[in-house]
N, C-alpha and C positions, 0 to 999 in steps of 0.2 A: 779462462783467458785473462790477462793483465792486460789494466786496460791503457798500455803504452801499447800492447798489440790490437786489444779493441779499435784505438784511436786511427793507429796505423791501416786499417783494416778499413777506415769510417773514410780513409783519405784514398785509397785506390777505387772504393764502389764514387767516389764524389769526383774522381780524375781531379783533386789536389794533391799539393806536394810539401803544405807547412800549416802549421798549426793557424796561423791567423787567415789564409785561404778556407781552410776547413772551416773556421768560426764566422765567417760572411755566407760559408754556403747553405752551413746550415742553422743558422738564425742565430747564435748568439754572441756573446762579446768575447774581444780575443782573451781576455784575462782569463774567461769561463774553461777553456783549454787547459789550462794551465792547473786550474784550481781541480781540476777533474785527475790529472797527472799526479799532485798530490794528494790528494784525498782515495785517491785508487781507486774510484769509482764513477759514474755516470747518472744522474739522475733515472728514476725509474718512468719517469712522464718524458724525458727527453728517447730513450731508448724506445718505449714504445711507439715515437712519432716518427723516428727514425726506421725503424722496422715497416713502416705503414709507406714511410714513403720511399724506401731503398730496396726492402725485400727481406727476409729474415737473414741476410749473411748482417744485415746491420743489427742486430740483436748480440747484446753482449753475454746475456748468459744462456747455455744450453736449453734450459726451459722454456724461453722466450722465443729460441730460433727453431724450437720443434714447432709450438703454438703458430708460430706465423709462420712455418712453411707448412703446418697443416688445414692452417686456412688458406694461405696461401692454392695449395694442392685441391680444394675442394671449390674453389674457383673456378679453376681450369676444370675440374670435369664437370660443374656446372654449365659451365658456358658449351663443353664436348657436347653433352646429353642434351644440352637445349638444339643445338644443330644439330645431333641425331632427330630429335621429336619432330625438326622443321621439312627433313629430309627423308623421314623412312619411310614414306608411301613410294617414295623413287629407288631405295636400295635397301629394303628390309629382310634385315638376313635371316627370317624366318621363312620365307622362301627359298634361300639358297644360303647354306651355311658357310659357308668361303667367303662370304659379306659381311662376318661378324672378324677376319682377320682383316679385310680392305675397310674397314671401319678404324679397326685399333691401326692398322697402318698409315691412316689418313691421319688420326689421334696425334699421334709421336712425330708426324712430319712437321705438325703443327703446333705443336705442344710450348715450345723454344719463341713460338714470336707470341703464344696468347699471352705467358708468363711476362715476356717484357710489357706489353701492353698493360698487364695490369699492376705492373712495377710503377709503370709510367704515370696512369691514372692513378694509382694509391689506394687504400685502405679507407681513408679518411671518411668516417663517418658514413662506410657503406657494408653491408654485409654482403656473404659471399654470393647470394641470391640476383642483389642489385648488380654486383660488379658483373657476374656472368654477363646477366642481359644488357647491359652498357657495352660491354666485350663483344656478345653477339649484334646487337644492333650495326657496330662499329664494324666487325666483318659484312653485315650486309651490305651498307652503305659503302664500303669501299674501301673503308680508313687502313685497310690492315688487304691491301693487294696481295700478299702472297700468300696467305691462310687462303681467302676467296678464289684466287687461282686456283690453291692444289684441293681444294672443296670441288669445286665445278670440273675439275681434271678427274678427279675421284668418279663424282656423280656419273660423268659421260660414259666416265669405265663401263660404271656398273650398269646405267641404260644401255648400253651396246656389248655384252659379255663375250 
């Protein structure tokens, strides 16, 4: 990727639309835009904070955007597994095998708002461990209504087959 497309790419995840926009959004000086335009490149401490706190589409080099959508990725089934662990005495599908696809189908209904969630909260100085259970906490309490909805919609299913 050139990074007039990285940049371009850095201003649709930030909903700007000009380089000195982009340079208030995400902490540095307008000139720093510019200087990155020429040089063709992006600091490696700026990409990785970017990546941390946008999602790996903010990752400018292929490397970087596997790495943080693999942790990215192990987040989420973090935080999945930890709400299976909290919930399988009510729907364990070693009792009834047809529970381990209403599980992965709960998974993928759900999948799309944990991801932004921990878009939203960031990376910053937390591993994938911590973030799950900030994520699942944050579903319990409420913060996240329509995970805990299609959770409890799922549950009841499977309490009344």
């Amino acid at each position: 990727m050139h990074v007039n497309e990285y940049l371009d790419t850095l201003k649709q995840l930030t909903g700007v639309n000009s380089d000195v926009q982009l340079a208030e959004r995400i902490g540095v000086a307008k000139q720093t835009i510019s200087t990155w335009r020429r040089r063709g490149n992006v600091p490696l401490s700026v990409e990785l904070r970017l990546a941390d706190e946008l999602g790996p589409e903010a990752s400018f080099s292929n490397e970087f955007r596997y790495a943080h959508t693999s942790r990215e990725r192990q987040a989420i089934l973090a935080v999945f597994l930890s709400l299976y662990d909290a919930n399988k005495g009510r729907c364990d599908p070693v009792e009834n095998r047809d529970r381990y696809l209403k599980w992965s189908q709960a998974f993928l209904h759900c999948e799309g708002e944990i991801t932004d969630a921990i878009r939203k909260i960031g990376f910053v100085s937390q591993d994938s461990f911590t973030m799950a259970e900030m994520i699942r906490t944050l579903i319990e309490r409420g913060g996240l209504p329509s995970v805990a909805h299609a959770l409890d919609v799922f549950l009841a299913e499977s309490d009344n087959p």
